[in-house]
Steps between C-alpha positions, in 0.01 A plus 500: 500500500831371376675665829271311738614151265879594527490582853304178581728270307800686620420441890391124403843452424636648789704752276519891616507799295874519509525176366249547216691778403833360493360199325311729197735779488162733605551765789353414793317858490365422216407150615326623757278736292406254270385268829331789661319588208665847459653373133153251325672460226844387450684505152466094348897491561453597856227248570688164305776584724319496810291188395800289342689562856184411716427188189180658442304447159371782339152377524482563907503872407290495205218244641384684769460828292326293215264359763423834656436641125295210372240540815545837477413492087228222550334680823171649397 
C-alpha cells in the first residue's frame, strides 16, 4: 500500500510529518490519511510531490502493486 511505502521511507530518513508537509506543500492531515490508509489513492500530483521530496522513483509505488497483481493474475 503506497501509505505503508511513504511512511517507511519517510521514518528512514528521519523526517516527521510536519516536515513532509512543509517540504510538499500537503497538510499534514491529509498526510496522515494517506499513511494510515484512510486516503488509498492520492491524485498523481499529490503523490510526485511526496516522492520528488522523499527522492523516490515512481516505480517503488508501482512495483509492489504490479507484483501483487501479476501473482494475483497468474495464481490458479
Amino acid at each position: 500500500m503506497i501509505g505503508d511505502i511513504i511512511r517507511q521511507k519517510r521514518k528512514e530518513r528521519g523526517i516527521s510529518l510536519s516536515e513532509l508537509s512543509r517540504m510538499t506543500g500537503v497538510s499534514k492531515s491529509y498526510l496522515s490519511y494517506i499513511e494510515r490508509g484512510m486516503k488509498k489513492n492520492p491524485s498523481i500530483e499529490v503523490t510526485k510531490r511526496i516522492l520528488k521530496t522523499l527522492n523516490l522513483p515512481i516505480t517503488v509505488i508501482t512495483s509492489k502493486e504490479e507484483t501483487r497483481d501479476s501473482r494475483e493474475e497468474y495464481h490458479y
